[in-house]
N, C-alpha and C positions, 0 to 999 in steps of 0.2 A: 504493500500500500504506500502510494507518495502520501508524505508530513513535507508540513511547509518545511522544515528544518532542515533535511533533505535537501529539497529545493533550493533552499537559501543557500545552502555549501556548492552550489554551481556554478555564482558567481567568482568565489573563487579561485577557482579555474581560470578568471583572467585578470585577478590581482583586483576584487572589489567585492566591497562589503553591503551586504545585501539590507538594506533596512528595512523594506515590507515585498510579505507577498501576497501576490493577488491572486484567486482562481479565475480565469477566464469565460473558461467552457467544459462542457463536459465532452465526451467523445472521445476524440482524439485530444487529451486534456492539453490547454494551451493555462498558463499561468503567467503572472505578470511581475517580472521580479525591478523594486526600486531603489538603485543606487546613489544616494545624494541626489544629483539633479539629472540623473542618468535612468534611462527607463530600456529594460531589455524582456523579449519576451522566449521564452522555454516551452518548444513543442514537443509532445512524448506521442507515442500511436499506440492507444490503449484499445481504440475501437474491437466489438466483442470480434469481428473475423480474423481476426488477428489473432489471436488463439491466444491457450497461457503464456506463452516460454515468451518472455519480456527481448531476449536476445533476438530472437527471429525475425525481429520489427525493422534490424537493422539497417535491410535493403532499403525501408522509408524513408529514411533519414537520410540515405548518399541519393536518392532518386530525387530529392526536393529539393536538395541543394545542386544537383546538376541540372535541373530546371532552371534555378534562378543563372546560375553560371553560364548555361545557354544565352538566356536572356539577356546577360548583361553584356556577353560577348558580340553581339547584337546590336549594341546600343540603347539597350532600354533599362530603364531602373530600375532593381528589384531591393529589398531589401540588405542590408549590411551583416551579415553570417557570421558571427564572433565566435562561435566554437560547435564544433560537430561534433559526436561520440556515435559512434556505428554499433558501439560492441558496448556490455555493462558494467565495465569498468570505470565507473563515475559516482558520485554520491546517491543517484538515483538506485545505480543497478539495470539503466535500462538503456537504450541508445534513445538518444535526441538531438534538438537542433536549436542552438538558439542564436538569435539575431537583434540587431537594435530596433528599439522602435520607431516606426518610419514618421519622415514627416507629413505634417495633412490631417486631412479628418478622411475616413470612409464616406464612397459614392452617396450611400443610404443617407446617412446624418445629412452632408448638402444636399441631396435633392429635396429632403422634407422641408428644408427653411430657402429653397432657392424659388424663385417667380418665374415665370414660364422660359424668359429671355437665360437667365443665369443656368435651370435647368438644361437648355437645351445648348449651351456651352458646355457644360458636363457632359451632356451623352457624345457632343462632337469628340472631344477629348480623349472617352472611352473610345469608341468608334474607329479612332486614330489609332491608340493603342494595340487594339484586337488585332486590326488590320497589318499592323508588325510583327506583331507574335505571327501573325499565320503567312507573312512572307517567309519562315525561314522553314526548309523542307530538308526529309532526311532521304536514305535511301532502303528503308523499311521500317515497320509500322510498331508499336508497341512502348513501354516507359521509356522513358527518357533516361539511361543508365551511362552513358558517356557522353565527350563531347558531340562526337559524330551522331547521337541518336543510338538504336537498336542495332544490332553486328549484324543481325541476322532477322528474318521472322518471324511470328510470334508463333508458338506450337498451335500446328491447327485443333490434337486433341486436346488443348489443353484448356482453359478459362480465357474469354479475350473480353476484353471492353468491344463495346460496340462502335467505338469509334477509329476500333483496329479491322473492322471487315464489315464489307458491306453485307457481307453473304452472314455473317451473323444480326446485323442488324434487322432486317430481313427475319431473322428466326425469333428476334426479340419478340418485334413486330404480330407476328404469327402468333406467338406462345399471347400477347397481351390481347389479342384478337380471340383467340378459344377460349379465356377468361370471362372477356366480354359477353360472348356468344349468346348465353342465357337472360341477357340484358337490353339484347337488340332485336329489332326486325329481321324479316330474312333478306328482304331487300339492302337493310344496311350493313347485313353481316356481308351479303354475296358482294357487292362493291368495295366493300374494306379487304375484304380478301381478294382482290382482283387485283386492288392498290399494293396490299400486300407483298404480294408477288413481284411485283417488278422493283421493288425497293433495288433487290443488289445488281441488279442492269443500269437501274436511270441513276443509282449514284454511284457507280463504280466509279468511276474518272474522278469524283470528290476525294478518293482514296488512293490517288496517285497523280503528284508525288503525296507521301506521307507528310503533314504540317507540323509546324506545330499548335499541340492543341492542350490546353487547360484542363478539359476534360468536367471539371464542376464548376463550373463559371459562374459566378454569383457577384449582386450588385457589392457587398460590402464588401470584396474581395481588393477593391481597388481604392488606393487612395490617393488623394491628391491636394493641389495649394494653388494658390492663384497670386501668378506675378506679373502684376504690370494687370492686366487688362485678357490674360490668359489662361485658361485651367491648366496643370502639368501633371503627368502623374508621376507618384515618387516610388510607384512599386506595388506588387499585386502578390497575393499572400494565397498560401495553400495548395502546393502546386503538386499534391499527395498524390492525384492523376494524371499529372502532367502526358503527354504521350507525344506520338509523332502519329499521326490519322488521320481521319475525316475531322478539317477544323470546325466544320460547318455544324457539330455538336457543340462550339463555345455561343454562336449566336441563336441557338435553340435553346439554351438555358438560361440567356440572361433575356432571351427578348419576353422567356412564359415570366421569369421574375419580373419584368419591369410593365408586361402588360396586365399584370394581378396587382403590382403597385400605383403604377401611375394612371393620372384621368385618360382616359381617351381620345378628348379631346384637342389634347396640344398633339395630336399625332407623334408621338413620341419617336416612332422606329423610325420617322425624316432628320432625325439631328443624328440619331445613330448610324446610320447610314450614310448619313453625309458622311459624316468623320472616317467612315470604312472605307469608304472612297467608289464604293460599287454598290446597287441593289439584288440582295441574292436572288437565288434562282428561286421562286416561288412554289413552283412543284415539288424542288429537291426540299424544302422545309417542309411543308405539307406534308410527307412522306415519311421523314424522320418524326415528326408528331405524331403520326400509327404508332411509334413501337414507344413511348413515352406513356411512362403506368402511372394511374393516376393521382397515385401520392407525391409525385414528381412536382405537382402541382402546385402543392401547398395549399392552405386552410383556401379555400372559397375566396375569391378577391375582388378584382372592379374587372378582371377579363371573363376566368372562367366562375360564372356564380351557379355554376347547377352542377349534380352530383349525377347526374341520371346521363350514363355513358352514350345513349342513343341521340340523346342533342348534345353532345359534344362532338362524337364523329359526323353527325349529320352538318355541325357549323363547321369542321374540317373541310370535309367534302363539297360542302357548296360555297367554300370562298374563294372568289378569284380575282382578287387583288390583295393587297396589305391591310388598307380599310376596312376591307369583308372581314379577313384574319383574323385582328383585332377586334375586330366591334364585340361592347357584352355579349359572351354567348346567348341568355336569353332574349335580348331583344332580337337575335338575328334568326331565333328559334321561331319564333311566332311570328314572324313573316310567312 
């Protein structure tokens, strides 16, 4: 079991004395260790699939910090990495990562206090960002374990993320479709499964070359500061999935978060896109939403407000624009 005392002997580790600690979060427990006027945060990977044996986490810890290493080799900010332990030979006993804390506030915080103009400078900024990370490509798919990306491909028998095969996405897809089954019409089941199908055709080419890709893309992940008259960001946090894939899973995650956050009405996904620099392919998201289960979702928000899976894929299925996309599922149901 981590004791803040524990924790506190971390610091340490790099010649500073720890005067409070803070718990973060639960999960993959992050703590907030505060030195004098120095603020550093301690990630561990406790999460339950992780099994008991504390050692075995290790791989976590070198794959998150070759993430940011990627990144920074790149040109983009990630946070500042003050000590790695891969193995549990450390006061914890466990491998961890820990890093300074960045400057800025997270996306979330500003956009709740920004007006429509200042939020939509935020998503351009974002937008900007994504669009970087997913210019840099490897030459096969799976974590991000060295400079170069993956040696090799990822085992076909083995566990992939979905954003290492199309032909797995596709099975996702499928499996969240037979779940469904009992929930739907047969007309909506026979057209979802039609869509289904062609998942690992119409996006194969999203899946080469391999990107890079975040993999749990979330608004609070990114933070940022405003100099002069411009948002910057100073580094994007939790890079546990990072991968080299289909990137087009980082704009599926943050567009279902920010369309269950934000109103509708400032068209939110036109500043995010500006900043991206391109409008994605509309079918190729549409597609990836099939295999997307519906806890993925989050509590009920201002996009999807019904729980009843037959108008959700029924608003999938008949949007064909952005506008369609987005608009509250139930108003677009009762048309």
């Amino acid at each position: 079991m981590l004791t803040h005392n524990h924790i506190a002997d971390i610091l340490l580790l790099i010649d500073r004395h720890t005067d409070r600690v803070e718990l973060i979060k639960h999960g993959n427990d992050v703590f907030r260790l505060v030195s004098n006027t120095e603020s550093f945060f301690l990630k561990t990977y406790t999460k339950d699939w992780y099994g008991s044996d504390p050692a075995s986490t290790g791989f976590q810890a070198i794959h998150e910090n070759m993430a940011w290493t990627i990144l920074a080799k790149h040109g983009l900010s990630v946070p500042e990495i003050v000590y790695i332990s891969s193995d549990s030979n450390n006061p914890i006993a466990r491998p961890f990562i820990l890093t300074r804390e960045l400057k800025g506030r997270p996306l979330t915080e500003l956009m709740s206090e920004a007006n429509r103009e200042e939020q939509s400078a935020l998503l351009i900024a974002i937008g900007d960002t994504i669009r970087k990370m997913h210019e840099i490509n490897f030459a096969f798919a799976g974590y991000l374990s060295t400079l170069s990306g993956p040696m090799e491909p990822p085992d076909a028998n083995g566990w992939q993320h979905r954003c290492w095969s199309a032909t797995v996405r596709e099975t996702n897809a499928t499996n969240q479709l037979q779940a469904d089954e009992p929930h739907l019409t047969q007309g909506t089941y026979r057209e979802v499964k039609q869509l289904c199908a062609q998942i690992s055709t119409y996006l194969a080419t999203a899946y080469q070359p391999p990107r890079f890709t975040h993999g749990d893309c979330h608004a609070h992940q990114f933070f940022l500061v405003r100099q002069q008259s411009t948002w910057h960001v100073t580094g994007i946090l939790d890079m546990e999935v990072a991968s080299a894939g289909d990137c087009g899973e980082d704009l599926l995650k943050i567009c279902i978060e920010l369309a269950q956050t934000l109103d509708y009405d400032t068209f939110w996904w036109k500043s995010l896109f500006a900043g991206y620099g391109s409008i994605p392919d509309l079918e190729a998201f549409r597609l990836r939403l099939l295999g997307v289960a519906p806890i993925e979702y989050g509590n009920l928000g201002k996009w999807i407000r019904s729980g009843d899976r037959e108008v959700v894929l029924q608003h999938f299925l008949r949007a064909r624009d952005w506008s369609m996309l987005f608009a509250p599922i139930e108003s677009l149901a009762t048309q």
